[in-house]
C-alpha positions in Angstrom: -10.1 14.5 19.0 -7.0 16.1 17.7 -4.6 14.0 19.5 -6.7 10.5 18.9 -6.3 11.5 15.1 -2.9 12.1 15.5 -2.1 9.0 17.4 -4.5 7.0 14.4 -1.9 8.2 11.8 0.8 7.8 13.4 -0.2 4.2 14.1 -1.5 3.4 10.6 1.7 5.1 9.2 3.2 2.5 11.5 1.0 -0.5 10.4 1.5 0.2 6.9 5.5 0.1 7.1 5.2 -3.0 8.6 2.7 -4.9 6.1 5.2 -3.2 3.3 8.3 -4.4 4.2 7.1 -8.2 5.2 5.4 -7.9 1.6 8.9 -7.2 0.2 11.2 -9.7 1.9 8.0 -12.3 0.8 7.6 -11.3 -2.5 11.8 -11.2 -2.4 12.3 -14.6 -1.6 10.2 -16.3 -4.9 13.0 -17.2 -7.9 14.0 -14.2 -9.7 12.0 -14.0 -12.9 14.1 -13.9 -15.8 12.7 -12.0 -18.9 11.2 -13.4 -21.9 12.4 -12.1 -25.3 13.4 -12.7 -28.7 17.0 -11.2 -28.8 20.1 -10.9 -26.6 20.2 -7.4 -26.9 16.0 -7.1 -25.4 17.5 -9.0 -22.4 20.6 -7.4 -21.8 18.4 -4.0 -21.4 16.1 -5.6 -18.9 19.3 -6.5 -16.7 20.5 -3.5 -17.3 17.7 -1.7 -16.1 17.7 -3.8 -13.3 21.1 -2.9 -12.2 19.9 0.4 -12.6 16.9 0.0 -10.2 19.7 -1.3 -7.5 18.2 -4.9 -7.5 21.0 -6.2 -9.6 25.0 -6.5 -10.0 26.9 -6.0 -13.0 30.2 -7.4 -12.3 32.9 -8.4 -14.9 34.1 -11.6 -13.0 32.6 -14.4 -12.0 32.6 -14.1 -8.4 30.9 -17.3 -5.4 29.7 -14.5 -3.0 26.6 -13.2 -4.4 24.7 -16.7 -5.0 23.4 -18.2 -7.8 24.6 -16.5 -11.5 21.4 -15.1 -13.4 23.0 -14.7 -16.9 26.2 -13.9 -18.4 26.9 -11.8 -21.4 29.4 -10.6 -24.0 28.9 -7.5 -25.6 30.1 -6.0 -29.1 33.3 -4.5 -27.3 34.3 -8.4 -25.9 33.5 -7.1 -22.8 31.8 -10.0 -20.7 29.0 -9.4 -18.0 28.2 -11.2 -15.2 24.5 -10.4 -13.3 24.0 -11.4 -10.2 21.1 -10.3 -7.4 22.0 -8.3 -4.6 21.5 -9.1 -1.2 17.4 -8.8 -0.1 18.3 -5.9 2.7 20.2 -3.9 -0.4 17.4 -3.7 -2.5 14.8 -3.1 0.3 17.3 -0.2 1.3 17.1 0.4 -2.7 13.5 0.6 -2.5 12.7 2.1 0.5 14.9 5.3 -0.3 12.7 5.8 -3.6 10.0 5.3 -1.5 10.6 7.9 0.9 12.4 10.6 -1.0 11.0 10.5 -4.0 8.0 8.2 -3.9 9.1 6.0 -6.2 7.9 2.5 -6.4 9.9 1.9 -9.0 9.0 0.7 -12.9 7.2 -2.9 -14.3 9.7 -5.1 -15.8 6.8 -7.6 -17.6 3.3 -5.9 -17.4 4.9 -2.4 -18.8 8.2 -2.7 -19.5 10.3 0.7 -18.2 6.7 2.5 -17.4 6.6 3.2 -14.1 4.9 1.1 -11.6 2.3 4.1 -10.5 1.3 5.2 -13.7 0.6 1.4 -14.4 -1.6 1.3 -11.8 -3.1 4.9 -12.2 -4.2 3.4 -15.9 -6.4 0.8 -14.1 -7.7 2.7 -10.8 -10.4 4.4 -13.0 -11.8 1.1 -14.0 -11.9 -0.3 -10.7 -13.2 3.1 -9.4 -16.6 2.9 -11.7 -17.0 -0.9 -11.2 -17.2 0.0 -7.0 -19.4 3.1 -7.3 -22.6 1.2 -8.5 -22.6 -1.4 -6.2 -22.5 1.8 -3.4 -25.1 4.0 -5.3 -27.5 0.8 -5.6 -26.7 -1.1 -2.7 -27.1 1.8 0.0 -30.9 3.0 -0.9 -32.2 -0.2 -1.3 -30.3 -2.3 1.8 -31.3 0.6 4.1 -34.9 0.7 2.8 -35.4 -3.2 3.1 -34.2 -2.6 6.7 -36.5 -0.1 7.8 -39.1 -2.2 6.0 -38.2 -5.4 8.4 -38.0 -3.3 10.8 -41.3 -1.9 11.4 -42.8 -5.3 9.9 -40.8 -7.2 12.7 -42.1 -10.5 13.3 -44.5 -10.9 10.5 -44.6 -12.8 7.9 -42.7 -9.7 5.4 -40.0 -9.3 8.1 -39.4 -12.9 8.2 -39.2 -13.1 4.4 -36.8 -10.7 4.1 -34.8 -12.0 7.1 -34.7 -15.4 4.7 -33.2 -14.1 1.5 -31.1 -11.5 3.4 -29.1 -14.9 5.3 -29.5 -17.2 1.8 -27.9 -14.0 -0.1 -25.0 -13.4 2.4 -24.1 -17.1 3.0 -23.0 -16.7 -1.3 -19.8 -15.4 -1.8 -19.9 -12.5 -4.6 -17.4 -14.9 -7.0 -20.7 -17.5 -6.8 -22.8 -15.3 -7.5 -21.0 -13.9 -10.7 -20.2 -17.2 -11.7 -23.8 -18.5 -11.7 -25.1 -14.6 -13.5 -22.1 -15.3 -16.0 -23.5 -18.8 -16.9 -26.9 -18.3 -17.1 -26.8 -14.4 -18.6 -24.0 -14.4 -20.8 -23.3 -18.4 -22.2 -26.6 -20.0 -21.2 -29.2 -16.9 -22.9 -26.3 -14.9 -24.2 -27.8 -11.8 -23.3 -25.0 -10.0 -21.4 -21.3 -9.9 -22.6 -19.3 -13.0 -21.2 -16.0 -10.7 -20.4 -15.5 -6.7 -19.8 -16.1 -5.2 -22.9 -12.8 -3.2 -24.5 -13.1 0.7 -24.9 -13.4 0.6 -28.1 -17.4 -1.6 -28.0 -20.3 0.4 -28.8 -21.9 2.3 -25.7 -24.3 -0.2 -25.0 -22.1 -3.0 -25.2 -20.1 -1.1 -22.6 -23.2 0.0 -20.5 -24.1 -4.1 -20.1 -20.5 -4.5 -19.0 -21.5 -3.1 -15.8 -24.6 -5.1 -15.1 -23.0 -8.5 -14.1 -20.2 -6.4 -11.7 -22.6 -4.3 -10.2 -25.3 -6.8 -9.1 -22.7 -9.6 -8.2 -21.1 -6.5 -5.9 -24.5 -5.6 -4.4 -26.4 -8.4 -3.6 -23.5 -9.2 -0.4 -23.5 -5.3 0.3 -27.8 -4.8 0.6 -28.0 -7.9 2.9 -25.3 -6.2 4.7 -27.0 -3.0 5.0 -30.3 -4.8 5.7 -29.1 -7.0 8.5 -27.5 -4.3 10.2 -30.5 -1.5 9.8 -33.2 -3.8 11.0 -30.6 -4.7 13.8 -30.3 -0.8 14.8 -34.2 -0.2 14.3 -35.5 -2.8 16.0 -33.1 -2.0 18.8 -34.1 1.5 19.0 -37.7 1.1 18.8 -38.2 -1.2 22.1 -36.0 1.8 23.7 -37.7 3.4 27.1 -37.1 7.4 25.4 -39.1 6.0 22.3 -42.0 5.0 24.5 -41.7 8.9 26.2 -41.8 10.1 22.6 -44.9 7.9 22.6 -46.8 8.5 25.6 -46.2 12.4 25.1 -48.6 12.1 22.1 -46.7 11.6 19.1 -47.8 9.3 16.8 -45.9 5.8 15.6 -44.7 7.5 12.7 -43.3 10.9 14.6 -42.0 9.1 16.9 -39.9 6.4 14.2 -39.3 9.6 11.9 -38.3 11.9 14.5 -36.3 9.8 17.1 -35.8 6.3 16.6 -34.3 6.5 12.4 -31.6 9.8 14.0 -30.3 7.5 16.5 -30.2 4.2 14.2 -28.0 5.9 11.5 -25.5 6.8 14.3 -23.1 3.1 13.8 -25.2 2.6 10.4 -23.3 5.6 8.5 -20.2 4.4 9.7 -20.6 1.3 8.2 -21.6 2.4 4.9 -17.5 3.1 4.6 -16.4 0.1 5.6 -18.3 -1.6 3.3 -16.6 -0.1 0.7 -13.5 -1.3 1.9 -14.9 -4.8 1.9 -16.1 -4.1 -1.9 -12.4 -3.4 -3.2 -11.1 -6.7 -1.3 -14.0 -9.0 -3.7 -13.8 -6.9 -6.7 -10.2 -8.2 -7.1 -11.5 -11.4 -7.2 -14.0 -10.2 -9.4 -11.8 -8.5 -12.2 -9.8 -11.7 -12.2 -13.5 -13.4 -13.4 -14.9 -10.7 -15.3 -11.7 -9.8 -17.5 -12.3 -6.4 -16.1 -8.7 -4.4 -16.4 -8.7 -3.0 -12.8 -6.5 -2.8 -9.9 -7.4 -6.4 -8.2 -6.8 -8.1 -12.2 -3.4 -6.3 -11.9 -2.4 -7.4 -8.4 -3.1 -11.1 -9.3 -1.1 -10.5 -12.7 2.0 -9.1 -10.8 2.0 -12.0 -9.0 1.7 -14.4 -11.1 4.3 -12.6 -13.6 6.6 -11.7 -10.6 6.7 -8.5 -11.6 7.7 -6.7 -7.9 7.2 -3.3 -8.1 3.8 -3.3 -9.7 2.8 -5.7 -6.6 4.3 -3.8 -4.2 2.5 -1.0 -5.4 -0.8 -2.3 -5.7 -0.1 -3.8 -2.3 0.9 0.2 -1.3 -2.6 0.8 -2.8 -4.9 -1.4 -1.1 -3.2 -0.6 2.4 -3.4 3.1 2.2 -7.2 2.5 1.2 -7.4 0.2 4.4 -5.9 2.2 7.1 -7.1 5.3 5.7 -10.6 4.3 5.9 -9.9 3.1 9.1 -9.3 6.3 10.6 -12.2 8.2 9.2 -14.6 5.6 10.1 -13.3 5.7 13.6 -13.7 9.1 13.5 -16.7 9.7 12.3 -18.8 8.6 14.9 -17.6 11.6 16.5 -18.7 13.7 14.1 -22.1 11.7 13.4 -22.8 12.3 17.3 -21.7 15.1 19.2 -21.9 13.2 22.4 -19.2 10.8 21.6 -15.4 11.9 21.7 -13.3 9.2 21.1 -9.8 9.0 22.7 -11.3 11.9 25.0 -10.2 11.9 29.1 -11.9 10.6 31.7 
């Protein structure tokens, strides 16, 4: 186990290098975004800064070998300035040394001018934090549950209801369904707020806020859970140490209780992370919906606004959550049941 954990970071340290640096040259290779602002002297401090960063040159000629000229400028001292971009393999060397030595992704030059690209996103992680905890607290009781229920109702008429809404509900991608909740809730009976109330809305203004997030993020996530549990159950149940259990005299219940739900939960824990890994990837899409001021909002911002190291940031962000979940829920089965060791000899 130690060594297969080992080799898991290593690889996922590996695999996130990779999807970094092909997000760079990518994001590199869109028009440099020139800023927008009332004086000379606000945009000569944005190049500036950007020459500071490492992705620009200040030179005091004009000069064919570094591409297209971004602006030119003539200070109070007559002293003229010509900006240019550097080379795309000088600023990812630029970048990737802040990276490494002092984990720096280096500071927003639209969203928060000068702030630093972390703290940026830091200010929005604890919004998209709550708005994915509800859907897990909700969504994991009650998907289980209905499971279990279908489960030991297989083939009749509440196990075949069940099976129904849990297909019509999964087939409806969570943007649908917030959509639809937004239209009929909030403009159609105006009971709900139509966008992510601000912190400064009374507390129940701000409790409602949740509402349309939470049950757009948990319809998906209980069929999910549903699906898979009566899957696992059902599975278990027609198992031959099940009927032992049985014919040894204990009764349907005992044996279900005892036996059958232990061994189920052994691939449906697991899950239970990587579905909220799949709840981060919609909630972006959500946030963009919603209004809510989150982490997915701010990754479609940056890219819109071209502002690169508050993507590549939130990019940083969403990979480590992805590989590092990864891992653990490859290694949890071995920890859920003894009797697996994964990566272990022949």
């Amino acid at each position: 186990m130690v060594k297969y954990t080992i080799q898991r970071l290593v690889l996922a340290f590996v695999t996130a290098f990779i999807i970094l640096t092909v997000t760079f040259f990518l994001v590199k290779l869109q028009p440099f975004e020139k800023p927008v602002a009332t004086t000379e002297s606000a945009v000569y401090a944005f190049y500036q800064n950007q020459v500071k960063l490492g992705y620009l040159l200040d030179l005091r000629e004009e000069t064919a070998g570094y591409g297209e000229l971004l602006w030119k400028f003539t200070d109070s001292a007559k002293v003229t300035h010509y900006f240019y971009e550097r080379s795309y393999a000088e600023q990812y060397g630029v970048w990737l040394k802040g990276l490494v030595t002092q984990f720096n992704w280096g500071t927003s030059t639209f969203i928060s001018p000068n702030v630093d690209a972390m703290v940026v996103i830091g200010e929005r992680l604890p919004t998209t934090i709550m708005v994915n905890i509800w859907p897990v607290i909700i969504s994991v009781p009650v998907g289980i549950a209905l499971g279990i229920w279908a489960a030991l109702k297989k083939n009749k008429l509440t196990d075949h209801i069940i099976s129904t809404l849990v297909m019509v509900f999964i087939s409806v991608p969570s943007f649908i369904v917030i959509t639809l909740m937004m239209y009929w809730l909030c403009y159609q009976n105006q009971i709900l707020p139509s966008q992510w109330p601000s912190k400064t809305a009374p507390a129940l203004e701000r409790f409602q806020g949740y509402i349309i997030p939470t049950m757009a993020l948990s319809f998906g996530s209980i069929c999910g859970y549903c699906r898979f549990t009566r899957a696992e159950l059902t599975e278990v149940m027609s198992s031959d140490f099940l009927l032992l259990a049985r014919t040894k005299g204990l009764t349907r219940s005992q044996a279900i209780v005892r036996h059958a739900l232990k061994n189920a939960f052994v691939p449906i824990l697991p899950s239970i992370l990587a579905e909220v890994i799949s709840l981060l990837g919609g909630a972006m899409i959500l946030e963009q919906l919603y209004g809510i001021p989150g982490v997915g909002k701010l990754y479609v911002t940056a890219l819109n606004r071209k502002d690169y190291n508050v993507l590549m940031a939130d990019m940083g962000f969403y990979t480590l959550i992805g590989l590092v979940s990864g891992v653990f829920l490859d290694l949890s089965y071995g920890f859920i049941d003894p009797r697996i060791r994964m990566g272990a000899r022949k």
